[in-house]
BAMIVO-632126 format. One record per residue: residue in three letters; x, y, z of N, C-alpha, C in turn; residue number from 1. Coordinates in nm, 2 decimals. Atoms other than C-alpha are relative to their C-alpha. Layout:
REC  kenu    n.px    n.py    n.pz   ca.px   ca.py   ca.pz    c.px    c.py    c.pz  lummar
REC   ALA       X       Y       Z       X       Y       Z       X       Y       Z     NUM
...
***
This chain:
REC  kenu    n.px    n.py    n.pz   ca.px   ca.py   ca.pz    c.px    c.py    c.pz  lummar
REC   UNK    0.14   -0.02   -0.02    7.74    1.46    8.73   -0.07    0.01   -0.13       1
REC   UNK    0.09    0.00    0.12    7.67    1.47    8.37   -0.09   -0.09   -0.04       2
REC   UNK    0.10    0.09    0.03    7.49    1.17    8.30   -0.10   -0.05    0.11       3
REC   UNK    0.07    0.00   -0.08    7.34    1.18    8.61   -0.19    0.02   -0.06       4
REC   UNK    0.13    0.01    0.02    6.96    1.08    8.60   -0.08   -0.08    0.14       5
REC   UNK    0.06    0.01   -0.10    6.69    1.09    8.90   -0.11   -0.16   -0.02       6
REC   UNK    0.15    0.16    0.06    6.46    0.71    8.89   -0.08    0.10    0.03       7
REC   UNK    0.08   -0.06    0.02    6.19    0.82    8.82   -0.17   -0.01    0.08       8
REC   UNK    0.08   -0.01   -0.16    5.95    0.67    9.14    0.04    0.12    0.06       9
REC   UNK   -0.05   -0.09   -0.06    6.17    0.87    9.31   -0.09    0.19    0.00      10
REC   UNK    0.02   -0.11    0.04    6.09    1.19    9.13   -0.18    0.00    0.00      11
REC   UNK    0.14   -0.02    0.04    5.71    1.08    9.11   -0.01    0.02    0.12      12
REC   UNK    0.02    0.02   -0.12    5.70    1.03    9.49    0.08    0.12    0.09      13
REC   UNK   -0.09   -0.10   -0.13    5.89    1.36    9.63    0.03    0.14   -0.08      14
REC   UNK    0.04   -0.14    0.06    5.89    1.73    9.58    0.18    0.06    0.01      15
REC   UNK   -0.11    0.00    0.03    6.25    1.85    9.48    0.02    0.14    0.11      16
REC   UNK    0.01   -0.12   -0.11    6.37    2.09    9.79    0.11    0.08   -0.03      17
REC   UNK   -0.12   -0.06    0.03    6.77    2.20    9.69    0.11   -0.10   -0.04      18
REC   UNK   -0.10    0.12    0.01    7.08    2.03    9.56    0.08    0.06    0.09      19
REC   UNK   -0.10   -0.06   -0.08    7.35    2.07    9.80    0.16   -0.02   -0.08      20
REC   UNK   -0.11    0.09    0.00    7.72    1.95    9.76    0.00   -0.07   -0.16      21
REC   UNK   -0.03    0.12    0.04    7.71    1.66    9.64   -0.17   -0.07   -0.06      22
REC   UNK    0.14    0.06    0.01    7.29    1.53    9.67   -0.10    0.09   -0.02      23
REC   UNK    0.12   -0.03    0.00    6.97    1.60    9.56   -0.06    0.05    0.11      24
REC   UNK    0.03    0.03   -0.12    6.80    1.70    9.85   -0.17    0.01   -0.02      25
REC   UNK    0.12   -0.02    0.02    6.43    1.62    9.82   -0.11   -0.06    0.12      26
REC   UNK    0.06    0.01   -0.11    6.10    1.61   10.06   -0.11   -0.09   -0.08      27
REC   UNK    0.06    0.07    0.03    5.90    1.27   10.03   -0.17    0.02   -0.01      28
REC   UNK    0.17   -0.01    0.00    5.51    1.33    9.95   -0.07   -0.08    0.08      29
REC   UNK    0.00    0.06   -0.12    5.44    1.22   10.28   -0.04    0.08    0.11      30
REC   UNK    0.05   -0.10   -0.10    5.26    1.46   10.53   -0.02   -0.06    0.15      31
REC   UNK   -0.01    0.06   -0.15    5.24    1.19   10.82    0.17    0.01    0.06      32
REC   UNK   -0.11   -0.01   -0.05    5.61    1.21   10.85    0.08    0.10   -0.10      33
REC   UNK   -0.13   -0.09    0.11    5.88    1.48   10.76    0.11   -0.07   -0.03      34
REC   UNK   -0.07    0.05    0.04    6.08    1.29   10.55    0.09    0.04   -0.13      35
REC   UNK   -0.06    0.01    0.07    6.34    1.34   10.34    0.08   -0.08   -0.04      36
REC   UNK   -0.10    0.08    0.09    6.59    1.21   10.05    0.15    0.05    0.00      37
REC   UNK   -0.17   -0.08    0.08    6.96    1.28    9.97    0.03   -0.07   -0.11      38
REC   UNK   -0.07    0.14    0.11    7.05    1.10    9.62    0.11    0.07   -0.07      39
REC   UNK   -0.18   -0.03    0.06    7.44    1.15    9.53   -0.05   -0.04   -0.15      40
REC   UNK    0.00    0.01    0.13    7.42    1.31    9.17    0.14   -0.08   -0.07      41
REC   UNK   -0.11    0.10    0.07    7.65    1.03    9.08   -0.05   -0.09   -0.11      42
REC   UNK    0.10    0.08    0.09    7.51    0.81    8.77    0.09   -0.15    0.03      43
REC   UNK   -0.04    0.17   -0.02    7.50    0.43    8.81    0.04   -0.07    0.13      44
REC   UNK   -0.07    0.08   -0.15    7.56    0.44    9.22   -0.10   -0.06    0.07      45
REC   UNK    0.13    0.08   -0.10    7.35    0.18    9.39    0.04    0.00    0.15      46
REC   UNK   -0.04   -0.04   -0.13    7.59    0.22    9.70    0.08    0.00    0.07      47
REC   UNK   -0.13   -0.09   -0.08    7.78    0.41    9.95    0.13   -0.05   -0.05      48
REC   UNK   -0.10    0.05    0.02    8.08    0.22    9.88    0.04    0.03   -0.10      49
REC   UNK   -0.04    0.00    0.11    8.06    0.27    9.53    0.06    0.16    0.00      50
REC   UNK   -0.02   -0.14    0.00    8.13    0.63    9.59    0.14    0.02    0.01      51
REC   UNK   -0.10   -0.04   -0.06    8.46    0.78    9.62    0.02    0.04    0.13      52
REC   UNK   -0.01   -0.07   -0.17    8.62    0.87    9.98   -0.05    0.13    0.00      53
REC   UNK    0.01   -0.13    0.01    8.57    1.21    9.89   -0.15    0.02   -0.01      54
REC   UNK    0.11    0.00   -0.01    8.22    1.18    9.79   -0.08   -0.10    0.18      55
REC   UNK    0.05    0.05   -0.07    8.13    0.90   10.08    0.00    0.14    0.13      56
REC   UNK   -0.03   -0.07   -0.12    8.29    1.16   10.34   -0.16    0.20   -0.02      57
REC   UNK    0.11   -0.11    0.02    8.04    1.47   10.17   -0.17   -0.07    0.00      58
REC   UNK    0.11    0.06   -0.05    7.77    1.23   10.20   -0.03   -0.01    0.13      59
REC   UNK    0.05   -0.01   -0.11    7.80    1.18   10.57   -0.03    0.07    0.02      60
REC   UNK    0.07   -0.19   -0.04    7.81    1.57   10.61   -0.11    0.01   -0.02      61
REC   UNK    0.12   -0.04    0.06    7.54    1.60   10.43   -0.14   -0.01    0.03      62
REC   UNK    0.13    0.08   -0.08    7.32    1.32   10.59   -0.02    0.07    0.13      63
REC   UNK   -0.02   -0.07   -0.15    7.43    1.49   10.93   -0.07    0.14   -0.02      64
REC   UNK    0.06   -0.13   -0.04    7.35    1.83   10.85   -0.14    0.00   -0.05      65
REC   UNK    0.14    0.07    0.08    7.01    1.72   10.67   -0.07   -0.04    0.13      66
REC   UNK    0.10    0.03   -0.09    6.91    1.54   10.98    0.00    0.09    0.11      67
REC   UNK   -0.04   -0.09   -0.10    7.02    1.82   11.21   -0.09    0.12    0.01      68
REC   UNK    0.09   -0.10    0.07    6.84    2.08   11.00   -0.19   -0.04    0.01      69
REC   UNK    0.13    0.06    0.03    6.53    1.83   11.01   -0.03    0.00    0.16      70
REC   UNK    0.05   -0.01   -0.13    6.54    1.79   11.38   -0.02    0.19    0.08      71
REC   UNK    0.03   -0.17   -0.02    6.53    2.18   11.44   -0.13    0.02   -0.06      72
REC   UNK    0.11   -0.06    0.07    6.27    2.26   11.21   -0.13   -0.08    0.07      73
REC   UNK    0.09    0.04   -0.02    6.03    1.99   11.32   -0.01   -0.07    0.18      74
REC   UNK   -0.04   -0.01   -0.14    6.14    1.95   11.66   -0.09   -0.18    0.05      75
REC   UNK   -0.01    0.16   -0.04    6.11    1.55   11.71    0.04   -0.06    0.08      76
REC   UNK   -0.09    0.10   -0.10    6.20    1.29   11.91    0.13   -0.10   -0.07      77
REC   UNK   -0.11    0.10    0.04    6.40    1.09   11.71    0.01    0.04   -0.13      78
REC   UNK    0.00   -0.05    0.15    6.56    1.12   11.34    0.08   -0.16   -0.02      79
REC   UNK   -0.06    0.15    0.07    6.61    0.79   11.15    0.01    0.01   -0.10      80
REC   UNK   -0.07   -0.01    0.10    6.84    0.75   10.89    0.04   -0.15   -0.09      81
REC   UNK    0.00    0.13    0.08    6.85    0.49   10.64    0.05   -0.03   -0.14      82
REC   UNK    0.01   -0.03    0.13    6.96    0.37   10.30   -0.03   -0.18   -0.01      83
REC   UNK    0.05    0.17   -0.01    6.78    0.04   10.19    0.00   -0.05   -0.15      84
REC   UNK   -0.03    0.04    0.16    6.76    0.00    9.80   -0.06   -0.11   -0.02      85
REC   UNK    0.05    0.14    0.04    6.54   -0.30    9.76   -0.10    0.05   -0.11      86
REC   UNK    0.08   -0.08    0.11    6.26   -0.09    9.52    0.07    0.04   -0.10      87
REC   UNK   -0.08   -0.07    0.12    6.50    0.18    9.41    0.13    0.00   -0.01      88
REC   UNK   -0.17    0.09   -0.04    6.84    0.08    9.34    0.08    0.11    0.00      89
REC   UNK   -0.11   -0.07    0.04    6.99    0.42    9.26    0.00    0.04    0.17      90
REC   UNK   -0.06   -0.05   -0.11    7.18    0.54    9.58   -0.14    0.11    0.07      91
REC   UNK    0.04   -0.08   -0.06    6.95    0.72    9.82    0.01   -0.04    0.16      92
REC   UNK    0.03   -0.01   -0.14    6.92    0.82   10.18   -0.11    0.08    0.07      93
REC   UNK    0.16    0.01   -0.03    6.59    0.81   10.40    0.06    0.12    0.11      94
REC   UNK   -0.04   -0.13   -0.07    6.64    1.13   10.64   -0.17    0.04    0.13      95
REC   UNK    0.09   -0.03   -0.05    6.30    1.10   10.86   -0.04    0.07    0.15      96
REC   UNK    0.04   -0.05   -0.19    6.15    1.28   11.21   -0.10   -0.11    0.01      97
REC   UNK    0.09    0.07   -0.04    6.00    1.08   11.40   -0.07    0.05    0.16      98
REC   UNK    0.03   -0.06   -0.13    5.77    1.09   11.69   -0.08   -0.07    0.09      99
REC   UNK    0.05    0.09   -0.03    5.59    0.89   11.93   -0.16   -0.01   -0.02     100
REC   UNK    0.10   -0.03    0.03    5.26    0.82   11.83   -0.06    0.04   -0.15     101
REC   UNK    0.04   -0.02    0.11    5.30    0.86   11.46   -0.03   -0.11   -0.01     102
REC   UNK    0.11    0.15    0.01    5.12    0.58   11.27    0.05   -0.08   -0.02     103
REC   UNK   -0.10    0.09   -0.02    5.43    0.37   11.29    0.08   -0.01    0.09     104
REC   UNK   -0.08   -0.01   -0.05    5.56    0.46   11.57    0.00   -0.19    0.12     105
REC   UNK   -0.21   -0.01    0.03    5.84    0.28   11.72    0.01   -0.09   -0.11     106
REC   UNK   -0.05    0.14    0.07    5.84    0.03   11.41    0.05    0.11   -0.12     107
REC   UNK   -0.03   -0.04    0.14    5.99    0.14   11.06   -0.12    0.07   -0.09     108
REC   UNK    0.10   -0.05    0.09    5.83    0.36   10.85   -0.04   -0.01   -0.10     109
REC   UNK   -0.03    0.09    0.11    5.87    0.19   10.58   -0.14   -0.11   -0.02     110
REC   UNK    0.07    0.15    0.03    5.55    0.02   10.37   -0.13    0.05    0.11     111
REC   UNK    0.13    0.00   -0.05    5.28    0.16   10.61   -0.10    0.07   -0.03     112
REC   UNK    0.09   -0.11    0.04    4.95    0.28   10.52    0.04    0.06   -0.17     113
REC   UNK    0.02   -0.10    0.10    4.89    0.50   10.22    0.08    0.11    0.03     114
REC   UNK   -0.07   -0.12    0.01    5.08    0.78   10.18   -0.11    0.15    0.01     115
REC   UNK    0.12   -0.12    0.00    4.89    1.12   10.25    0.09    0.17   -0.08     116
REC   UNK   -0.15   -0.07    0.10    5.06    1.36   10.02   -0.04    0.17    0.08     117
REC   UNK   -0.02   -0.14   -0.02    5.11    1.75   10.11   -0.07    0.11   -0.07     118
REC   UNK    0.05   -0.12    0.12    4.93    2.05   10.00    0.12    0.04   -0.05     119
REC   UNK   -0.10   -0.07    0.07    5.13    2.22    9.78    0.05    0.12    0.12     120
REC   UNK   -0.03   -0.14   -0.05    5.14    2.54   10.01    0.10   -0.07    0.15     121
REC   UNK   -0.09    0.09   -0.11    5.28    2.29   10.31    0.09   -0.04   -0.01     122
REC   UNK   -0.14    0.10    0.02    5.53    2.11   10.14    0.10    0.14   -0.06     123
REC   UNK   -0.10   -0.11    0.04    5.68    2.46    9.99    0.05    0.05    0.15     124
REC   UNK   -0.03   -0.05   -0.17    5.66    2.58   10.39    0.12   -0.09    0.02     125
REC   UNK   -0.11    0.05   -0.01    5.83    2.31   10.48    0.11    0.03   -0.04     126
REC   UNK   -0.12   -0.03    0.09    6.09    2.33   10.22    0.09    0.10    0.07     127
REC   UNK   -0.07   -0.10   -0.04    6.16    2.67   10.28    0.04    0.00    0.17     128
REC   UNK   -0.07    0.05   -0.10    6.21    2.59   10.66    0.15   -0.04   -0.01     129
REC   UNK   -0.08    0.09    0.03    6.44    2.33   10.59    0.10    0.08   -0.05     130
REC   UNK   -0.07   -0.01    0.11    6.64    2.51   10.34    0.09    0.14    0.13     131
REC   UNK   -0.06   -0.14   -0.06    6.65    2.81   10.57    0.11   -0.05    0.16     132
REC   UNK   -0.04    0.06   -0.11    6.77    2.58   10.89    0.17   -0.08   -0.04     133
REC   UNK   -0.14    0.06    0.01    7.09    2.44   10.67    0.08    0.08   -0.03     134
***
């Protein structure tokens, strides 16, 4: 984990919530959907594969209890998980609630609209939810 370093979209685009394990765990500046990140402090991993078994297997945990934790707190209809890397290439995973009737719903969330970013006081709420739910 030492030469580990966050891109820097990443970090401009998302409010840093806990590290766990293994990942970063951070909540996307995004108030239309509760979305989160996981990025395995691993330096130079674009993806899952590249990871050790040890690490891939603390990743799935992680994604699972992340989305588990995210479907409790925000009580959704669906939780979609993703990792896509065409923008940012360092390893991340997309962790979102979804619901019917949000402003993408049923298509990908991905790429729509403007982003509507969080009060400060909302996106700490959240957090602490979240943090308190894993």
């Amino acid at each position: 984990m030492g030469d580990f370093e966050l891109n820097n979209r990443i970090r401009a685009d998302s409010h840093m919530a806990s590290v766990l394990g293994l990942c970063q765990l951070r909540l996307m500046n995004d108030r239309r959907w509760p979305w989160l990140l996981l990025i395995p402090q691993r330096p130079g991993i674009e993806e899952v594969f590249e990871l050790t078994p040890l690490d891939q297997t603390l990743l799935t945990f992680e994604t699972c209890e992340t989305a588990r934790a995210l479907k409790r707190v925000t009580h959704c209809e669906k939780i979609n998980i993703g990792a896509l890397g065409n923008h940012v290439r360092q390893l991340h995973i997309h962790v979102i609630a979804r619901n019917p009737g949000d402003p993408a719903w049923p298509g990908p969330a991905w790429a729509v609209g403007n982003a509507e970013p969080y009060e400060p006081k909302s996106a700490a709420d959240l957090i602490a939810a979240l943090i308190d739910a894993l």
